[in-house]
C-alpha positions as CSV (number, residue, x, y, z in Angstrom):
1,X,48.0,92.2,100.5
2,X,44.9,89.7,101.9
3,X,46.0,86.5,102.6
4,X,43.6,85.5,99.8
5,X,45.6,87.3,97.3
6,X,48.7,85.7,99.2
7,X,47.4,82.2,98.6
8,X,46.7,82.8,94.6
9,X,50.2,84.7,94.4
10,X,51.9,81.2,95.7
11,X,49.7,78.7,93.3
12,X,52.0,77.3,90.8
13,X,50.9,77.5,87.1
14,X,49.3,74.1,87.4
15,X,47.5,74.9,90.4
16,X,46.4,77.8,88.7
17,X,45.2,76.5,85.8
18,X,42.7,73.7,87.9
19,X,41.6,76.7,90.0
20,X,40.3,78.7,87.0
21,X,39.1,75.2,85.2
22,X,37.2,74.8,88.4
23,X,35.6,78.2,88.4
24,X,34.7,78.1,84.6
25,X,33.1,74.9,85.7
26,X,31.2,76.6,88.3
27,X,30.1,79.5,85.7
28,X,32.6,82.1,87.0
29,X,33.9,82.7,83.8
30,X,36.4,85.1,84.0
31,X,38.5,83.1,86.4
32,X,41.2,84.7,88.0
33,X,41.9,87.7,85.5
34,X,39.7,89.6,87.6
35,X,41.9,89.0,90.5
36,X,44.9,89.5,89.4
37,X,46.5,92.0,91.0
38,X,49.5,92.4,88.3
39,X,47.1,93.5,85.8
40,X,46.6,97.0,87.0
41,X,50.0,99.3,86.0
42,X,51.0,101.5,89.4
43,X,50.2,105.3,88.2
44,X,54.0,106.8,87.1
45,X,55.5,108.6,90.4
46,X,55.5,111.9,87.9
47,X,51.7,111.9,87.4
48,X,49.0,114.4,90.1
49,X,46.7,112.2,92.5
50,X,43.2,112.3,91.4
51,X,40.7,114.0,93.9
52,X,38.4,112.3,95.1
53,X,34.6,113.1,94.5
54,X,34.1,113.7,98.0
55,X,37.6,116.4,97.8
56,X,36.4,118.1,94.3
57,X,33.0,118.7,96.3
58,X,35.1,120.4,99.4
59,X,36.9,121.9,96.7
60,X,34.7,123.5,94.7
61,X,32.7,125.0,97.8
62,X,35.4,126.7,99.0
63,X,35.9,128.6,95.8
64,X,32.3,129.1,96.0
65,X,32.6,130.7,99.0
66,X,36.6,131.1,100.7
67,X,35.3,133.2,103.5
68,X,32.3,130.1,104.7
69,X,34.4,127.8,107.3
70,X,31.2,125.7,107.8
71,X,33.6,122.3,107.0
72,X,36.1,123.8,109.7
73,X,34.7,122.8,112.8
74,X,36.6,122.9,115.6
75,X,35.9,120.1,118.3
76,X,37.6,118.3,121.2
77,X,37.2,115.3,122.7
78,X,38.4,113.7,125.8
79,X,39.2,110.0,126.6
80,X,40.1,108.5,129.6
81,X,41.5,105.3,130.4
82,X,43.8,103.1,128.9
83,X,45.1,103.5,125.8
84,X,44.8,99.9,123.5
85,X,47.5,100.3,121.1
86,X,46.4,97.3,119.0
87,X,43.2,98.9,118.1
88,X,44.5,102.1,117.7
Protein backbone atom coordinates (compact mmCIF):
# COMPACT_ATOMS: atom_id res chain seq x y z
CA UNK A 1 0.00 0.00 0.00
CA UNK A 2 1.37 3.93 -0.78
CA UNK A 3 2.04 5.66 2.12
CA UNK A 4 -0.68 7.94 0.90
CA UNK A 5 -3.25 5.39 1.25
CA UNK A 6 -1.39 4.54 4.68
CA UNK A 7 -1.90 8.11 5.88
CA UNK A 8 -5.96 8.09 4.97
CA UNK A 9 -6.19 4.44 6.45
CA UNK A 10 -4.87 6.07 10.01
CA UNK A 11 -7.24 9.34 9.89
CA UNK A 12 -9.75 8.97 12.51
CA UNK A 13 -13.48 9.58 11.49
CA UNK A 14 -13.14 13.23 12.48
CA UNK A 15 -10.18 13.72 10.58
CA UNK A 16 -11.87 12.19 7.83
CA UNK A 17 -14.70 14.01 7.73
CA UNK A 18 -12.60 17.68 7.57
CA UNK A 19 -10.52 16.06 4.81
CA UNK A 20 -13.49 15.36 2.59
CA UNK A 21 -15.27 18.87 3.86
CA UNK A 22 -12.03 20.40 2.66
CA UNK A 23 -12.11 18.67 -0.73
CA UNK A 24 -15.86 19.38 -1.41
CA UNK A 25 -14.78 22.84 -0.60
CA UNK A 26 -12.11 22.80 -3.15
CA UNK A 27 -14.71 21.22 -5.77
CA UNK A 28 -13.46 17.61 -5.54
CA UNK A 29 -16.62 16.34 -4.98
CA UNK A 30 -16.48 12.91 -4.46
CA UNK A 31 -14.12 13.15 -1.63
CA UNK A 32 -12.47 10.14 -0.55
CA UNK A 33 -14.96 7.43 -1.91
CA UNK A 34 -12.91 7.30 -4.83
CA UNK A 35 -10.03 6.38 -2.77
CA UNK A 36 -11.14 4.13 -0.74
CA UNK A 37 -9.51 1.14 -1.10
CA UNK A 38 -12.28 -1.03 1.01
CA UNK A 39 -14.71 -0.35 -1.57
CA UNK A 40 -13.55 -2.78 -4.14
CA UNK A 41 -14.51 -6.69 -3.05
CA UNK A 42 -11.14 -9.08 -3.61
CA UNK A 43 -12.32 -11.45 -6.62
CA UNK A 44 -13.49 -15.03 -4.71
CA UNK A 45 -10.16 -17.41 -4.62
CA UNK A 46 -12.65 -19.94 -6.69
CA UNK A 47 -13.17 -17.54 -9.65
CA UNK A 48 -10.45 -17.69 -13.35
CA UNK A 49 -8.03 -14.65 -13.73
CA UNK A 50 -9.04 -12.50 -16.47
CA UNK A 51 -6.57 -12.20 -19.46
CA UNK A 52 -5.40 -9.38 -20.19
CA UNK A 53 -5.94 -7.60 -23.58
CA UNK A 54 -2.38 -7.80 -24.41
CA UNK A 55 -2.61 -12.15 -23.37
CA UNK A 56 -6.11 -12.59 -25.37
CA UNK A 57 -4.13 -10.94 -28.43
CA UNK A 58 -0.99 -13.58 -27.84
CA UNK A 59 -3.75 -15.89 -27.42
CA UNK A 60 -5.74 -15.70 -30.16
CA UNK A 61 -2.56 -15.66 -32.59
CA UNK A 62 -1.38 -18.64 -31.60
CA UNK A 63 -4.60 -20.47 -32.45
CA UNK A 64 -4.42 -18.58 -35.54
CA UNK A 65 -1.40 -19.98 -36.33
CA UNK A 66 0.24 -22.85 -33.50
CA UNK A 67 3.06 -23.58 -35.79
CA UNK A 68 4.30 -19.41 -36.13
CA UNK A 69 6.86 -18.87 -33.06
CA UNK A 70 7.44 -15.22 -34.13
CA UNK A 71 6.62 -14.19 -30.15
CA UNK A 72 9.27 -16.93 -29.16
CA UNK A 73 12.34 -15.23 -29.62
CA UNK A 74 15.21 -16.54 -28.16
CA UNK A 75 17.83 -13.97 -26.93
CA UNK A 76 20.78 -13.66 -24.46
CA UNK A 77 22.24 -11.04 -22.84
CA UNK A 78 25.32 -10.61 -20.88
CA UNK A 79 26.17 -8.27 -17.91
CA UNK A 80 29.12 -7.65 -16.27
CA UNK A 81 29.95 -6.09 -13.09
CA UNK A 82 28.41 -5.87 -9.97
CA UNK A 83 25.25 -6.97 -9.29
CA UNK A 84 22.95 -3.95 -7.20
CA UNK A 85 20.56 -6.02 -5.39
CA UNK A 86 18.53 -2.98 -4.34
CA UNK A 87 17.65 -2.21 -7.83
CA UNK A 88 17.15 -5.50 -8.82
Amino acid sequence: MSQFYQQLAALSPEQRALFEKKLAAKGLTNGLKSLNVSTIPPRPADQPIPLSFAQQRLWFVQQLDPENTAYNVASVLKLKGALNVSAL
